[in-house]
MARLOTI-712141 format. One record per residue (C-alpha): residue number from 1; residue in one letter; z, x, y. Coordinates in Angstrom, 2 decimals, padded with zeros to 5 digits. Example, Ala and Ser with C-alpha at 12.3 -4.5 7.8 and 13.67 -1.06 7.14 Angstrom:
> 1  A  007.80  012.30  -004.50
> 2  S  007.14  013.67  -001.06
***
This chain:
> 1  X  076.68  098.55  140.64
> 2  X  075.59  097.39  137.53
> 3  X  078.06  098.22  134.67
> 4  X  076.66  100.80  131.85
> 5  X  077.65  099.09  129.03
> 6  X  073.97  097.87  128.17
> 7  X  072.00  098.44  124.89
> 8  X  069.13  101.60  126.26
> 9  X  072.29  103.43  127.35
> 10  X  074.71  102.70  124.75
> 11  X  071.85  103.56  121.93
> 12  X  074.30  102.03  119.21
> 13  X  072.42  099.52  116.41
> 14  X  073.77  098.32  112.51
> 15  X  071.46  099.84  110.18
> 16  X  072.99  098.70  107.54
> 17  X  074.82  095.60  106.12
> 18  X  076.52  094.66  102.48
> 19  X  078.70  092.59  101.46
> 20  X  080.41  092.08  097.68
> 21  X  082.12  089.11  095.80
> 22  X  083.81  088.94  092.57
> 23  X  082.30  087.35  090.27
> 24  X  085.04  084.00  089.72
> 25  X  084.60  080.80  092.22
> 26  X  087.78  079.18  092.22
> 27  X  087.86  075.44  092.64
> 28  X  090.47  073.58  094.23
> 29  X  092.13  072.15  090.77
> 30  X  092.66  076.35  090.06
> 31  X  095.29  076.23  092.47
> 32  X  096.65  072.74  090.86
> 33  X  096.63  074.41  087.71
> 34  X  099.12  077.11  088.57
> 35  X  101.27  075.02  090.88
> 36  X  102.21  072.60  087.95
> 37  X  102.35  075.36  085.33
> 38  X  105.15  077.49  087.61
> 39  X  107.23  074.84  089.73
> 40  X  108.51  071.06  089.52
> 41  X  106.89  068.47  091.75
> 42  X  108.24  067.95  095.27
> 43  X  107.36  066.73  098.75
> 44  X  105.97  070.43  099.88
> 45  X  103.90  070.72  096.81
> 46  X  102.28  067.74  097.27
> 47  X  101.52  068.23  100.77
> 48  X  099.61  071.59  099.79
> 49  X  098.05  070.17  096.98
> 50  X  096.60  067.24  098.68
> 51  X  095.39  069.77  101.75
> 52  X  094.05  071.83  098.75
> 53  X  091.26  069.13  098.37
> 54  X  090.77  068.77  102.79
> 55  X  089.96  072.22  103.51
> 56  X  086.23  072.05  103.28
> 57  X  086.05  074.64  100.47
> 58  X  084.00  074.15  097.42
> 59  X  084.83  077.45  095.86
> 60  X  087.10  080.63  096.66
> 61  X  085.85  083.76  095.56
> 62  X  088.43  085.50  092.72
> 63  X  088.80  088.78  091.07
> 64  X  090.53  086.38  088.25
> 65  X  091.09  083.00  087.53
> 66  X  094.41  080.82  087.07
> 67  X  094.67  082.39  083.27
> 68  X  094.73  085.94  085.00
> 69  X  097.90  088.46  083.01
> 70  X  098.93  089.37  086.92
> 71  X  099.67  084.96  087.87
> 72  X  100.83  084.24  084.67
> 73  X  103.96  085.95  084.73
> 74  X  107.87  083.97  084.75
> 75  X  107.90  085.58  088.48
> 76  X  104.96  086.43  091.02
> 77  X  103.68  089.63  090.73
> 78  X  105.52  092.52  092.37
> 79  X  103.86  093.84  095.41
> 80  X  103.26  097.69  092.94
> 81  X  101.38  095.60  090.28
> 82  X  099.02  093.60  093.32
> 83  X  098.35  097.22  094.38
> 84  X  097.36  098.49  091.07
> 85  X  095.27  095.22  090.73
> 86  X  093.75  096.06  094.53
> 87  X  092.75  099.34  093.49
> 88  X  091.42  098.45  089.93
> 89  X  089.30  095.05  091.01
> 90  X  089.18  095.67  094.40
> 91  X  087.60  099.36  095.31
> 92  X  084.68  098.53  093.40
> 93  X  083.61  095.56  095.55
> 94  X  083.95  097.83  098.68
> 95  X  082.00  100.76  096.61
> 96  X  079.19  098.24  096.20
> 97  X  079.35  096.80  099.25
> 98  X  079.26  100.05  100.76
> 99  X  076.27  101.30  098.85
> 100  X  074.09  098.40  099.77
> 101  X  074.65  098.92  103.43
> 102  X  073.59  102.46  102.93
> 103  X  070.92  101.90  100.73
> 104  X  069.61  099.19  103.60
> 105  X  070.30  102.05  106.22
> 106  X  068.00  104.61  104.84
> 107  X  070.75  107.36  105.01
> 108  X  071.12  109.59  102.40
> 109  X  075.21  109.88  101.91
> 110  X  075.28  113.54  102.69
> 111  X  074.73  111.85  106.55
> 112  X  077.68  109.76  106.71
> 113  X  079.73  111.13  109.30
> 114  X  083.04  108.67  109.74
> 115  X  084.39  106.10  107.61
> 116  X  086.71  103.29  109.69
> 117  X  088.29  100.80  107.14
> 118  X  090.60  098.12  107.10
> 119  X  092.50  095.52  104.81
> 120  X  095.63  093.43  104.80
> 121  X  095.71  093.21  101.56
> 122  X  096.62  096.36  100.75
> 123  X  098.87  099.21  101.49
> 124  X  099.20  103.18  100.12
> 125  X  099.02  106.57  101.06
> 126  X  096.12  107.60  100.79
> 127  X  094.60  104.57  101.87
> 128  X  092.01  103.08  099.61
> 129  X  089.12  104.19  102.06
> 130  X  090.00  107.35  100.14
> 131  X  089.06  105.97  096.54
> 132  X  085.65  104.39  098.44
> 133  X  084.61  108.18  099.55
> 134  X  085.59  109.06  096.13
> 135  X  083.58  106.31  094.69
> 136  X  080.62  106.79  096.87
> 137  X  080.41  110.43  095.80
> 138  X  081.52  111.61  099.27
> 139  X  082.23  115.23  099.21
> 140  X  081.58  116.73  102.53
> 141  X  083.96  116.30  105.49
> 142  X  083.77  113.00  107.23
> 143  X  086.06  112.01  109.67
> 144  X  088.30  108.42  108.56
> 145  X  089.99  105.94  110.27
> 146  X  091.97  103.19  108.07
> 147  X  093.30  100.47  110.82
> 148  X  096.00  098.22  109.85
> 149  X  097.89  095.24  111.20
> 150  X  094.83  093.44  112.52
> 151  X  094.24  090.62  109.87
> 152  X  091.01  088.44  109.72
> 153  X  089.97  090.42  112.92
> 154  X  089.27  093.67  111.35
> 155  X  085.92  093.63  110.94
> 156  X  084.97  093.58  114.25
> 157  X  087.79  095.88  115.04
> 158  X  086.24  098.53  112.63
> 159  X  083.09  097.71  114.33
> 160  X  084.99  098.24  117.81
> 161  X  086.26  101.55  116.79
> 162  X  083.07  103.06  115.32
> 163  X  081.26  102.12  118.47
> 164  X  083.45  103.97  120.35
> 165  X  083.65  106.93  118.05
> 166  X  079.36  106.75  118.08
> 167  X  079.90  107.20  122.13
> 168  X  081.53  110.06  121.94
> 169  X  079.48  111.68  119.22
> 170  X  076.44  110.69  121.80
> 171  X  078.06  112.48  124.78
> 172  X  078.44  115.61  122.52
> 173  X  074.71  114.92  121.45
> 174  X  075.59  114.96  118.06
> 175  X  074.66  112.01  115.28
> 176  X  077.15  109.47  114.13
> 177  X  076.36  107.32  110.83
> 178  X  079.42  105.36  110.69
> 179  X  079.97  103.61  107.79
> 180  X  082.59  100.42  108.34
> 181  X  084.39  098.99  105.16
> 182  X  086.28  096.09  104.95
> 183  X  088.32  095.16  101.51
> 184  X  090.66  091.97  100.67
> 185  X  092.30  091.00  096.99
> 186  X  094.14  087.90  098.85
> 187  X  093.90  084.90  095.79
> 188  X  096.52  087.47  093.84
> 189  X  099.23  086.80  095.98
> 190  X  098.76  082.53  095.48
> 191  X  102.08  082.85  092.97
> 192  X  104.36  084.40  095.66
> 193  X  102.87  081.68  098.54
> 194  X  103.58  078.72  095.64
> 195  X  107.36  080.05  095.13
> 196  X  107.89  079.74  099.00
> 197  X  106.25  076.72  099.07
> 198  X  108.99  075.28  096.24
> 199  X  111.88  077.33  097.51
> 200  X  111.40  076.20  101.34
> 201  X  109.89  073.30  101.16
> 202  X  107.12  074.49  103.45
> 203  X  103.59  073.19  103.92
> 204  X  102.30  076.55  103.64
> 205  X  098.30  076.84  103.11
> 206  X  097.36  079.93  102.70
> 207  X  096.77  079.31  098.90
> 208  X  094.16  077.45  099.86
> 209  X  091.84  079.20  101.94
> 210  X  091.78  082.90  101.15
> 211  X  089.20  084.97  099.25
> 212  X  088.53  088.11  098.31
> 213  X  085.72  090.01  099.29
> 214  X  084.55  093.33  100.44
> 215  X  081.86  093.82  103.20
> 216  X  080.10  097.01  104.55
> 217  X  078.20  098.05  107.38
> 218  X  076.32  101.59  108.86
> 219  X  075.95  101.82  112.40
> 220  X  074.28  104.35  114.08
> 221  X  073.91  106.19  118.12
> 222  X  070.21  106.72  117.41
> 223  X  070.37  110.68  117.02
> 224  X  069.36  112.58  114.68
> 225  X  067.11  111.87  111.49
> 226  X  065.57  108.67  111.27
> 227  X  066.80  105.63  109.59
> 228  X  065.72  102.83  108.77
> 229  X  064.79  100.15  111.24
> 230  X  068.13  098.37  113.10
> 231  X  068.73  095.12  111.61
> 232  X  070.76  094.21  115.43
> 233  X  071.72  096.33  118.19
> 234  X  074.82  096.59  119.61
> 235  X  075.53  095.53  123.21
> 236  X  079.07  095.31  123.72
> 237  X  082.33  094.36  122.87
> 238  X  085.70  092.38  124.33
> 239  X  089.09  092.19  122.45
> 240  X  091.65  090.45  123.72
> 241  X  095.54  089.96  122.79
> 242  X  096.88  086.19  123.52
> 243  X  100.12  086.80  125.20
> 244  X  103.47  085.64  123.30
> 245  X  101.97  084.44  120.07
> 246  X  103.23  087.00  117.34
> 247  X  105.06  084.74  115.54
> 248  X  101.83  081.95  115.24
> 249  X  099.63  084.37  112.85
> 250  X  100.47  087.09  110.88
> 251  X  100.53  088.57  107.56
> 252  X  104.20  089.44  106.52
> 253  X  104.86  092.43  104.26
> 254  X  107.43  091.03  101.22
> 255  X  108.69  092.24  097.38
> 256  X  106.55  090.13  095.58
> 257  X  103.10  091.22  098.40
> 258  X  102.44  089.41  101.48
> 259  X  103.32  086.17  103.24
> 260  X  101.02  084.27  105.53
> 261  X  101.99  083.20  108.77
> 262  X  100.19  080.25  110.21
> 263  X  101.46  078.04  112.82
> 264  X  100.07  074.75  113.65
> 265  X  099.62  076.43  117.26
> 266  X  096.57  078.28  115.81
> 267  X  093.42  076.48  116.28
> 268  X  094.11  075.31  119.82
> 269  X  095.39  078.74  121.13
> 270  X  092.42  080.37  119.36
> 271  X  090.05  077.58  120.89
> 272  X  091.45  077.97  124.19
> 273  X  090.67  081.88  124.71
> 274  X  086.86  081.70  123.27
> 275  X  085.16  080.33  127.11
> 276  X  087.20  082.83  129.08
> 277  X  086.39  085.90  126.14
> 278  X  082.70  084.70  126.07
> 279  X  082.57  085.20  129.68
> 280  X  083.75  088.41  130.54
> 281  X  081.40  089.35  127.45
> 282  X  078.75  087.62  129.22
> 283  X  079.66  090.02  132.59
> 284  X  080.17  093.14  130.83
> 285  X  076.08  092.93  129.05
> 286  X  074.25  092.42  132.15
> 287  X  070.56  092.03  131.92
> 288  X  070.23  089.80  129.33
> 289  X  067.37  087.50  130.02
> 290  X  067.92  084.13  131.95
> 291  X  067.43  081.73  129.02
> 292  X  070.69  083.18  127.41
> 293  X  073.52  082.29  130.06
> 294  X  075.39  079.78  127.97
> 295  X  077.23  079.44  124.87
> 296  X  074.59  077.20  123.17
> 297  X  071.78  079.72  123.97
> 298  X  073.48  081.81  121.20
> 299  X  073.50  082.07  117.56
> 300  X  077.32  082.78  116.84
> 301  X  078.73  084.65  113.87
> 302  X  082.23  083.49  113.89
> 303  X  085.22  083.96  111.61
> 304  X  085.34  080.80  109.63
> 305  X  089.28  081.34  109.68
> 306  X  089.35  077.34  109.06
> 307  X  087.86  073.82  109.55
> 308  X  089.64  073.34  112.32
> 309  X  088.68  076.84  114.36
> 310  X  085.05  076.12  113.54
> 311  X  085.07  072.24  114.87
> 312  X  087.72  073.51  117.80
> 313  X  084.69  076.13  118.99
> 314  X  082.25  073.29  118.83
> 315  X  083.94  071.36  120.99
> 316  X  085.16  074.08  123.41
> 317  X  081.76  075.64  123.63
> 318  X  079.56  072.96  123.24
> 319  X  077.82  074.52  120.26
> 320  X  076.58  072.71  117.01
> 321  X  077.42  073.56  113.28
> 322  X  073.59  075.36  113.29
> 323  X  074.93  077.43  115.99
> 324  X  077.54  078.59  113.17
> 325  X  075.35  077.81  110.50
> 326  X  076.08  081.53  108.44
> 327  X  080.00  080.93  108.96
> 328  X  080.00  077.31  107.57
> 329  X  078.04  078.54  104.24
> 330  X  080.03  081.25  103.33
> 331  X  082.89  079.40  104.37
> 332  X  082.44  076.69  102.17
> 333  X  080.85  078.62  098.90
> 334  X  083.72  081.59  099.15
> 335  X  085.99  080.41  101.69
> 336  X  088.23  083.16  103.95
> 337  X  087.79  086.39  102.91
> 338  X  090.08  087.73  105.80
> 339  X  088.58  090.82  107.55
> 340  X  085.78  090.99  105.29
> 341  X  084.00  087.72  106.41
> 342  X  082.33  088.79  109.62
> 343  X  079.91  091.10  108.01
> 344  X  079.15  088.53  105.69
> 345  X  078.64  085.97  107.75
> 346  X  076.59  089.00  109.93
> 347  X  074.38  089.38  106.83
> 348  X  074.21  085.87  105.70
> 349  X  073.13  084.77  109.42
> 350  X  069.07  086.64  108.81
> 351  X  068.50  085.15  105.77
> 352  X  065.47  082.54  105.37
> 353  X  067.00  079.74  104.53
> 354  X  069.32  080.13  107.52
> 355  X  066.46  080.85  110.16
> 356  X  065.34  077.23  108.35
> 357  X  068.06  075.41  109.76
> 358  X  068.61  077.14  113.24
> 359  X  069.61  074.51  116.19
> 360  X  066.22  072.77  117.20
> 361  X  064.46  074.86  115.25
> 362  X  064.95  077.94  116.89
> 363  X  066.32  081.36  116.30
> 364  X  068.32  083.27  118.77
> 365  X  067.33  086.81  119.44
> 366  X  070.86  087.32  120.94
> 367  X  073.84  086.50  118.27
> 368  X  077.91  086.61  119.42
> 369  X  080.06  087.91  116.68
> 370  X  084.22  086.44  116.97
> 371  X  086.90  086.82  115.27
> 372  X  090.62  086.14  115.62
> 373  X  093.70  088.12  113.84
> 374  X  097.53  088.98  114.63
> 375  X  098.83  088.75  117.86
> 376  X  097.22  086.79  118.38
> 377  X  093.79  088.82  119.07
> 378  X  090.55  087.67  119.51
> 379  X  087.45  090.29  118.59
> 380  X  083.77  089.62  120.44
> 381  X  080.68  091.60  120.22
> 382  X  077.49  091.00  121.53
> 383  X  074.26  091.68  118.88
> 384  X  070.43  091.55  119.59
> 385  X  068.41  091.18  116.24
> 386  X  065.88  093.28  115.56
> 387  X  062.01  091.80  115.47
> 388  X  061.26  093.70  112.36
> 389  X  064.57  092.73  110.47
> 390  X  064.37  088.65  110.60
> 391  X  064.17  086.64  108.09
> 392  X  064.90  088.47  105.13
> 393  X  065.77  086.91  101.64
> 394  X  069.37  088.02  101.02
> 395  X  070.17  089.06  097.44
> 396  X  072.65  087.72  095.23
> 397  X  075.92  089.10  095.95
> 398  X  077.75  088.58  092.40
> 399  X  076.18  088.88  088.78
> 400  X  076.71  084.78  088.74
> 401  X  075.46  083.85  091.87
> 402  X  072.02  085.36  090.47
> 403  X  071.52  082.54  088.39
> 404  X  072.09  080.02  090.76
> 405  X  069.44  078.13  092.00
> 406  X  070.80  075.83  094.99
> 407  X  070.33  077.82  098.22
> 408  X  073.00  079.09  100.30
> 409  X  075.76  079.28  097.39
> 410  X  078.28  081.39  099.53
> 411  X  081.43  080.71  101.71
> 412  X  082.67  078.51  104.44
> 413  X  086.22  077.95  106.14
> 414  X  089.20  075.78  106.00
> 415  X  088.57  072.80  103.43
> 416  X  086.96  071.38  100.76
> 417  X  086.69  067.18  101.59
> 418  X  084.13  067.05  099.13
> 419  X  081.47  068.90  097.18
> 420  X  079.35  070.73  099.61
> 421  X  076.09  067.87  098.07
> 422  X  078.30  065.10  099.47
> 423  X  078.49  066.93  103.56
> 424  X  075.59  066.09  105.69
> 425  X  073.29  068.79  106.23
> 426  X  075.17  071.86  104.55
> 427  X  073.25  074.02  102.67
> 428  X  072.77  072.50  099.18
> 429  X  073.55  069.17  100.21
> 430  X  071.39  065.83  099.63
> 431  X  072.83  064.05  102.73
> 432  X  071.16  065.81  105.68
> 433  X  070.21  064.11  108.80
> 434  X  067.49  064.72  110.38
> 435  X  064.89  068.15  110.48
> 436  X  067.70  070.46  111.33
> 437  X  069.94  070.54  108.30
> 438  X  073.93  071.24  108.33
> 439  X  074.75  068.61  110.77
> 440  X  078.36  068.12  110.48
> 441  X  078.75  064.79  111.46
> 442  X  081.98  063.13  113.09
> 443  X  082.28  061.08  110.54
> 444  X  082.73  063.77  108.12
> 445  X  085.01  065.55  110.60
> 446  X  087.26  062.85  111.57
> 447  X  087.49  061.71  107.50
> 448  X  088.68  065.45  106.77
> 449  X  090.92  066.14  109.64
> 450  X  092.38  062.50  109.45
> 451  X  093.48  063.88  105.34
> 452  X  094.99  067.10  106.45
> 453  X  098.20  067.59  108.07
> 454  X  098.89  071.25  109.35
> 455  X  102.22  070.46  110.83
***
């Protein structure tokens, strides 16, 4: 018997999509800046540093630069002033965010029936999906969901738990206009990474990659008033917890905020669980037309948690960059964002300029969403776009990114080798090879990975 879990009977599609940046684009030398300002040279420091140029990032999105009052202190900021700063800098970007997806959705807010949130970045009572109601001009009673402990995963495990709460809105026949937030002030917490880095004489590279970032979506069960039309439907889901890997990624609570926890271990254990996720995906969406049976007959929105996840999925799946073509640009122009990339990469995948560079040309009407967090867990979902929805010109997400005028200035994964103009094909760059654009060449990869040492 076939299993139920198909799109005409689940009747769940995202309306709705935002996503926010601050305004400041961090270079590489930022983190330089502060490293030599705070703590004397050593072996560690000089490890980071030099990753610091290898991680494939041009820029890191910032709520402040290295001259920001909360870095600039004798000691890293205490874990009461990040929160005041998270609240401050931070629940604006998910108010935004939050307003374009609903603005997109065609909802007025009064309709708005549950809000499921996450961060990592953050932690208070009430949580700070609270101050987002607030800030949205919620007043009515909607039911909210604030999930913690799940890292650069969230996203899709917001997305996880609103489908679920949609269903059971649907078998009571009422509507459910979910709206999912996601919210991380990470770059904040570089001081307290750099004192580790001096005190233990770690090569810790957190510093490096994360972002902050909020990111919104609606999604709907398709009763009730109209909205607008669904930008992809949702077809299912898979999450899946690596056994015995707790202590290889995680996101330790500390005085001065939190610690990252990345183990070398990483990108091969999260490599090694995308086939066998993929397929039971595959198994649980039956139906799906017979040109889109293996990995490269997708488009895939995938966490760009790092150089090395992106290139590891490549090889596992025998996809190309194009396949991943949204998560390499924001990676690169805003670098990890935590559990607020996947919408943006979600968003970022229907724009114009990245239908333009689509493997051979072609756009996938099916697109597989992954992420990976603590645990380690590994989030899928399975979208279909929407005919109606393609090919839209995405807006600028910051005040400066308006005045831009390369295309695809947004955000990427692990490292920044070069400036995004010197990578063959990337968005923005003046090396491509042939007609398809972001072609990520093993030269390129072997030059960056052959600079980095995550051991």
């Amino acid at each position: 018997m076939a299993s139920p879990n198909t799109f005409e009977e689940l009747g769940l599609s995202v309306i709705g999509l935002g996503a926010q940046y601050p305004p400041n684009s961090l270079k590489p030398d930022e983190l330089h800046k502060l490293a030599t300002r705070y703590h004397p040279d050593s072996p560690a420091m000089q490890k980071v540093l030099s990753i610091n140029r290898f991680t494939g990032i041009d820029t890191r999105s910032s709520v402040g630069t290295s001259d920001h009052d909360v870095v600039n202190h004798p000691e890293p900021p205490s874990i009461a002033e990040l929160h005041r700063l998270f609240i401050s800098d931070g629940v604006p970007l998910a108010v935004e965010a939050s307003r374009k997806a609903i603005a997109e959705a065609g909802i007025d807010i009064s309709q708005i029936t549950h809000i499921v949130s996450t961060t990592c970045t953050d932690s208070a009572n009430p949580g700070f999906d609270h101050f987002v109601a607030k800030g949205l001009g919620i007043t009515h009673q909607v039911e909210k969901v604030l999930l913690h402990g799940v890292g650069c995963a969230g996203g899709l495990a917001t997305l996880r738990t609103a489908a679920n709460l949609a269903l059971g809105h649907s078998m009571r026949r009422k509507p459910a206009r979910i709206l999912c937030v996601t919210l991380e002030v990470s770059t904040t917490m570089v001081r307290s990474e750099l004192s580790s880095i001096d005190e233990l004489q770690e090569t810790r590279i957190g510093a490096c990659l994360f972002s902050d970032c909020a990111s919104a979506l609606v999604l709907s069960n398709g009763i009730g008033l109209p909205t607008a039309e669904p930008i992809y439907e949702l077809l299912g889901w898979e999450h899946k917890i690596i056994p015995d890997t707790e202590t290889d990624l995680g996101f330790d609570v500390d005085p001065v905020g939190w610690k990252v926890v990345l183990s070398p271990r990483v990108p091969k254990l999260a490599t090694e669980i995308l086939k066998p996720s993929f397929i039971e995906l595959l198994e649980s969406v039956p139906g799906l037309p017979a040109e889109y049976q293996e990995a490269h007959d997708f488009d895939w929105a995938m966490h760009p948690g790092g150089l090395t996840i992106l290139t590891g999925a490549e090889r596992v799946m025998g996809i190309s960059p194009e396949h991943m073509r949204a998560s390499y640009d924001r990676y690169m122009n805003h670098g990890n964002s935590s559990s607020a990339t996947i919408f943006s990469v979600m968003d970022r995948l229907r724009s114009k300029d990245m239908d333009a560079v689509a493997p051979e040309g072609r756009v996938r009407d099916y697109v597989v969403g992954c992420a990976f967090g603590p645990g380690i867990a590994i989030e899928m979902c399975m979208l279909k776009r929407c005919a109606g929805r393609r090919g839209m010109q995405t807006p600028p997400e910051t005040d400066s990114e308006a005045s831009r005028s390369e295309v695809g200035e947004e955000d990427v994964d692990w490292a920044s080798v070069e400036s995004r103009e010197s990578i063959p094909g990337t968005p923005g760059s003046t090396n491509t090879q042939g007609e398809g654009g972001l072609t990520l060449n093993d030269v390129f990869i072997n030059e960056a990975l052959a600079n980095v040492e995550l051991d």
